[in-house]
C-alpha positions in Angstrom: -49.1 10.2 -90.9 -49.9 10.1 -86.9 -53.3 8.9 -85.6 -55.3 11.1 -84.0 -54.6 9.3 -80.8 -50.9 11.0 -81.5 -52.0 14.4 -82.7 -50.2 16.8 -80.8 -48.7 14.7 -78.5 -45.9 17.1 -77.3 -47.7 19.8 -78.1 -51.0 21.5 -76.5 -53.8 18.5 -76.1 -56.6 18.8 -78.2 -60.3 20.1 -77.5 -62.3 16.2 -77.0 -65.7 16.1 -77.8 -67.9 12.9 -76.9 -70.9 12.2 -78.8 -72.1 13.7 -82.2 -75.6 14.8 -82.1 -76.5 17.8 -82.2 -74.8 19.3 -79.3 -71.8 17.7 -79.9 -71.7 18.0 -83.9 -72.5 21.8 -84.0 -70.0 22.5 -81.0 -67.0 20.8 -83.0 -68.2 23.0 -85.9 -68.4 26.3 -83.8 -65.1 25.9 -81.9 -63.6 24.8 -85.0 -64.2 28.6 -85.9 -63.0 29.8 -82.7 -59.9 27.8 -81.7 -56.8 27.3 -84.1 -55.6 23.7 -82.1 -56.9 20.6 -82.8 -60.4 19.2 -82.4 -61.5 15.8 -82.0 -64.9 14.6 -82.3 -65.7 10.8 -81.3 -68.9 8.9 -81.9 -69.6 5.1 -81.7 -71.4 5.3 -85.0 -70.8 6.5 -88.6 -73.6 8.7 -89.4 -75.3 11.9 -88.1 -78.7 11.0 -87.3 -81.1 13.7 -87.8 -83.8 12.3 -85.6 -86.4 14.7 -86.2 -86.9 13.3 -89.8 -86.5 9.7 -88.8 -90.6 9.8 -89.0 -90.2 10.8 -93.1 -87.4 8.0 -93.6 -90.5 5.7 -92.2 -92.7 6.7 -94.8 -90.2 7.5 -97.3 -90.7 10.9 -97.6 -87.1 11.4 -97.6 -83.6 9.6 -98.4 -81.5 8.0 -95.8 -78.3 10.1 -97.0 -80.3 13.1 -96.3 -80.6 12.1 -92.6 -78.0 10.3 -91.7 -74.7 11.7 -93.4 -71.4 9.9 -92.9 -69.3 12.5 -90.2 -66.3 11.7 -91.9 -68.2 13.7 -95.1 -69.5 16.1 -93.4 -66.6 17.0 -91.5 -64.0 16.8 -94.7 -61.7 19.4 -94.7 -63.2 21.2 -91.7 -59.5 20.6 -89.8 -61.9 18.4 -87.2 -60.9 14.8 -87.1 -63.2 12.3 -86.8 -63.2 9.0 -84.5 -65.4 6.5 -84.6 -65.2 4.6 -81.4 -67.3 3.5 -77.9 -66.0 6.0 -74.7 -65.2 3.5 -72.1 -63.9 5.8 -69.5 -63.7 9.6 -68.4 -61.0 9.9 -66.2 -61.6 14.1 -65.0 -59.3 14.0 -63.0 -56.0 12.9 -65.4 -58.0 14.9 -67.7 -58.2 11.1 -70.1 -60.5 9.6 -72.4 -60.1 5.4 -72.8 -62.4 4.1 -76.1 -63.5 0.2 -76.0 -60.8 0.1 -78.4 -57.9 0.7 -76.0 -57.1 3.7 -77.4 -56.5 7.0 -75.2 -56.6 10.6 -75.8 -55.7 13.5 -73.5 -57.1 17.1 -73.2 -57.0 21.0 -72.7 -61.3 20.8 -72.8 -63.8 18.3 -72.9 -67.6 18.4 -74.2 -69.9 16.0 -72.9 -72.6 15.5 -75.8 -73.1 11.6 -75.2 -77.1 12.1 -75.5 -79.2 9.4 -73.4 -80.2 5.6 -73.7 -83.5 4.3 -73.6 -85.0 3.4 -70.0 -87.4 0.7 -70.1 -88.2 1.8 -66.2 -87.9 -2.0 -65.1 -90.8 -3.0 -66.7 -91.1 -7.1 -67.2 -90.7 -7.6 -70.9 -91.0 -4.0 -71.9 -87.0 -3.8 -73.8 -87.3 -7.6 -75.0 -91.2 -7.2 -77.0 -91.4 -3.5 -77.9 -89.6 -1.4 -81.0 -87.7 1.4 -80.5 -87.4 4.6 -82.5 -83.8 5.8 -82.2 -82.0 5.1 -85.1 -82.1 4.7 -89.0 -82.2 0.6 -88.0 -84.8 1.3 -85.8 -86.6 2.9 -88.5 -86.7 0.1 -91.2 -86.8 -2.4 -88.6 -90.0 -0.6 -87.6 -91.3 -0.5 -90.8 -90.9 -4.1 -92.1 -92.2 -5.4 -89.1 -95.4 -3.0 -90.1 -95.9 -3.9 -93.7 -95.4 -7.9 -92.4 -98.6 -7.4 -89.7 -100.6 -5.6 -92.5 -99.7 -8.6 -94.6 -100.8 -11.2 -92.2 -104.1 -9.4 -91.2 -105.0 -10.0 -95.0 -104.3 -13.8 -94.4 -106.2 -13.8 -91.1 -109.7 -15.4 -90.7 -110.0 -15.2 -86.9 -111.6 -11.6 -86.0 -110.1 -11.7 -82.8 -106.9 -12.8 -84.3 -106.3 -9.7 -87.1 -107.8 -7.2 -84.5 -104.0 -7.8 -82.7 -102.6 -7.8 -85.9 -104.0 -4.2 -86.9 -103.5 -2.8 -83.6 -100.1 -0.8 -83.1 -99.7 0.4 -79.1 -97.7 3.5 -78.5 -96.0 3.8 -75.0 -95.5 7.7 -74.4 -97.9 10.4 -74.8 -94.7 13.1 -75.3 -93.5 14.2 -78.3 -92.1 11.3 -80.0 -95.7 9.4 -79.0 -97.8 12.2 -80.5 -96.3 12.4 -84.1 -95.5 8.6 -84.1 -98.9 8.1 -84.0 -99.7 10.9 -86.6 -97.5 9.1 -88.4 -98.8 5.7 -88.4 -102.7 6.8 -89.0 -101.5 8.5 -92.2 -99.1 5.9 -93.4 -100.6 2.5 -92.2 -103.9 3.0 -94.7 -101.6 3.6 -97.3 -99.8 0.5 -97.0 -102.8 -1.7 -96.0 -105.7 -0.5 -98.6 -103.2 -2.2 -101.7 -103.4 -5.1 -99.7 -107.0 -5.5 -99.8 -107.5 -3.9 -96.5 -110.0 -2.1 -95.0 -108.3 1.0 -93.0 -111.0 1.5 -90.6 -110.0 -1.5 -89.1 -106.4 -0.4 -88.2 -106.0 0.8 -84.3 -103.5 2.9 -83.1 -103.3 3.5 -79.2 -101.5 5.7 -77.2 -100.5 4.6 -73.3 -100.4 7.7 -71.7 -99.5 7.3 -67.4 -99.9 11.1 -67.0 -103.3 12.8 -67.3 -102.4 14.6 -70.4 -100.0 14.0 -73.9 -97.5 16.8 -74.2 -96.9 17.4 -70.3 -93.7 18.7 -71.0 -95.2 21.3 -73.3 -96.3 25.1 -72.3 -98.9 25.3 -74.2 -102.4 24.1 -73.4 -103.7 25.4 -76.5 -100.6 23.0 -78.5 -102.0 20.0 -76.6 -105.8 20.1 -77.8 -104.4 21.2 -81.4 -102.2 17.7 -80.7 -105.4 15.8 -80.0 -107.8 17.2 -82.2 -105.5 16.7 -85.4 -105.2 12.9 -84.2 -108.8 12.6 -84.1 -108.7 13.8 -87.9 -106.5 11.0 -88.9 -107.7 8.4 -91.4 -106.5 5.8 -88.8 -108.4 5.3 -85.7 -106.4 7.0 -82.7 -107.2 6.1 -78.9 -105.5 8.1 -75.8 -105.6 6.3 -73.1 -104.5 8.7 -70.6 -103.3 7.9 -66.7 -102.7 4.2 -68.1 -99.4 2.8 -66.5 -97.9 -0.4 -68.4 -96.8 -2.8 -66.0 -95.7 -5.8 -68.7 -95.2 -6.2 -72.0 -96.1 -9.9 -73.1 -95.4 -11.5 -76.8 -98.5 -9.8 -78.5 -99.9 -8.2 -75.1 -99.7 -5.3 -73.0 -100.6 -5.1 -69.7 -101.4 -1.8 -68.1 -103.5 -0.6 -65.2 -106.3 2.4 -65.6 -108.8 3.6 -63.0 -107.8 1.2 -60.7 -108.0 -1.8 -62.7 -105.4 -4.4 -64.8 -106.2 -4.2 -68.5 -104.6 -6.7 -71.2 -104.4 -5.2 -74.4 -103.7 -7.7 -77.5 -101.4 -5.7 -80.1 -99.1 -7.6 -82.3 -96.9 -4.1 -82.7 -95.6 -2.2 -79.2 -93.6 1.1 -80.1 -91.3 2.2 -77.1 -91.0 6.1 -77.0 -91.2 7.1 -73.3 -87.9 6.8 -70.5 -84.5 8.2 -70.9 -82.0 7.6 -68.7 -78.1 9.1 -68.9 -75.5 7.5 -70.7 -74.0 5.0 -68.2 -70.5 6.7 -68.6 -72.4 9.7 -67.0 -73.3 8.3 -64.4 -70.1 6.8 -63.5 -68.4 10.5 -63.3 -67.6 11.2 -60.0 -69.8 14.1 -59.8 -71.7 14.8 -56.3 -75.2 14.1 -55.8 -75.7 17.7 -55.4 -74.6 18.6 -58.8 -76.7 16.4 -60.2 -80.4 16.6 -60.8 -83.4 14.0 -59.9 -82.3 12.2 -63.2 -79.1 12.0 -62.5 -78.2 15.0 -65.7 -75.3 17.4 -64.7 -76.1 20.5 -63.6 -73.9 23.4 -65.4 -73.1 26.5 -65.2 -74.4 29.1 -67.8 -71.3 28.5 -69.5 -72.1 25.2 -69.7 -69.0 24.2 -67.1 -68.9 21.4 -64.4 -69.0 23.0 -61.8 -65.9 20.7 -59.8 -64.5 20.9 -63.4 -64.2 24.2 -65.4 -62.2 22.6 -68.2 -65.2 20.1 -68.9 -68.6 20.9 -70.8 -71.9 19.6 -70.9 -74.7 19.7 -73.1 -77.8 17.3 -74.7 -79.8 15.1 -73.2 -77.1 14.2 -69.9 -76.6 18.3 -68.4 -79.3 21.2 -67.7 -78.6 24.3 -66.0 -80.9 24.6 -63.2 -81.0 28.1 -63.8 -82.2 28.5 -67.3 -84.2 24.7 -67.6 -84.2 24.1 -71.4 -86.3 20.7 -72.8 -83.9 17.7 -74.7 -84.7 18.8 -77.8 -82.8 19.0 -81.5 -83.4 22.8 -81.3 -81.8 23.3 -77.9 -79.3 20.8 -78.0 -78.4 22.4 -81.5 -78.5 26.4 -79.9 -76.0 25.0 -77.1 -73.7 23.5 -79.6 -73.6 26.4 -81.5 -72.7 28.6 -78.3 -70.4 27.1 -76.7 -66.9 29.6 -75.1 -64.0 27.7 -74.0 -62.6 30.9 -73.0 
């Protein structure tokens, strides 16, 4: 049997798709329907990660197999193959793809889907003392580190001392802020009132630096909805809007409101604001003028590079400047689903 790096060697080159999220996932799926040749789809993990539900996986609402599927499963018998690697290099112009593992593979088309990595905005501190929220590890790393603070608060004398413990800080009034911290003032009483705890004493705090949470939404009306159901919560919520971190310290977070340097002891900082491309993006040699303020690719309606016609882009790394979509699961999904090679 040939590897897939061999597939079709002589023959036509295969379609490549990078990345399987949602764009990436749902456009091997769709082409798969359109195109007879063969398809490859390469990820540096395993699993599917259906992030929207990585907030039930926290409060185990729902099973890990039912968000984060195994691709060689869910692509089984689908006539896609399925390559779990890291994409070292794009070369557009010999129309290549180099993994970290050495291997190469040739194409007809290409679909960008590589999704976005976490910007910590050169902040001091800010990647090495705050959790992320990415990833099914993220998840359960997340929530032992939770269910370990609640502990200790129990075992805590000092006032000041389990105040910090039973304070969780969110950075990021978007999307991923908002329910994180609908999350936690549902979930944390329930884990913490077994213990012994009172729940009144948990603190949950959003760090907003814009002057409202959900800036990226168009609805007025969704953002008081937002902040009036986080009021209800059985957890204390605080928005702290215009407050810009400037440091994260081991139990601290620095941030400046108003004019003035606040320190805010919290013995649990959640990272959920800055994405930056995919640092193989940003190597393409793509012009500055096809690229946006945040260094996405700007594409066609087709979803084409414009300097390339044979290459696709869609997820968090491209946007067409003509028809601005948000990086979300829905529209990366509705891209996936529609794109034409032809």
């Amino acid at each position: 049997m040939r590897s897939p790096a061999q597939i079709h060697e002589n023959d036509n080159p295969p379609i490549l798709i990078l990345g399987g999220g949602f764009a990436g996932l749902f456009a091997a799926l769709h082409l798969r329907d359109l195109h007879s040749g063969p398809i490859i789809l390469i990820d540096q993990s395993w699993c599917f990660v259906f992030k929207p539900l990585l907030y039930e996986l926290l409060s185990s609402e729902v099973k890990l197999e039912l968000i984060c599927p195994r691709y060689d499963a869910l692509l089984h018998n689908s006539g896609i193959t399925f390559v779990l690697g890291t994409v070292e290099v794009i070369d557009v112009d010999q129309k290549q793809v180099k993994l970290d593992s050495g291997l190469k593979y040739s194409y007809s088309h290409l679909v960008l889907a590589l999704g976005s990595t976490t910007s910590y905005l050169a902040i001091p501190g800010a990647k090495e003392h705050t959790l992320s929220f990415r990833t099914a590890y993220d998840t359960f790393a997340l929530g032992q580190h939770l269910r370990n603070r609640l502990q200790l608060a129990t075992q805590t004398e000092d006032i000041e001392e389990r105040r910090a413990m039973l304070t969780v800080v969110i950075v990021g009034g978007g999307a991923s802020g908002v329910e994180m911290a609908a999350t936690l003032a549902d979930l944390l009483p329930t884990w913490y009132i077994p213990l012994g705890g009172n729940p009144q004493e948990i603190q949950i705090v959003i760090l907003q630096r814009g002057s409202e949470i959900l800036k990226d939404s168009a609805s007025d009306r969704l953002q008081e909805t937002a902040q009036s159901a986080l009021q209800e919560r059985t957890a204390s919520v605080n928005i702290l809007l215009g407050s810009e971190v400037k440091a994260v310290h081991p139990g601290t977070v620095e941030f400046e409101r108003n004019g003035q340097r606040w320190r805010l002891a919290a013995a649990t900082v959640i990272w959920t604001t800055g994405n930056a491309t995919n640092p193989v993006i940003d190597s393409l040699p793509i012009p500055a003028e096809n690229r946006d303020e945040h260094n996405r690719l700007l594409v066609k309606p087709t979803l084409q590079l414009p300097d390339f016609p044979e290459v696709f882009a869609g997820g968090d790394c491209a946007i067409d400047p003509l028809n601005p979509q948000l990086a979300t699961a829905q529209v990366a999904y509705q891209q996936g689903a529609n794109f034409s090679l032809w």
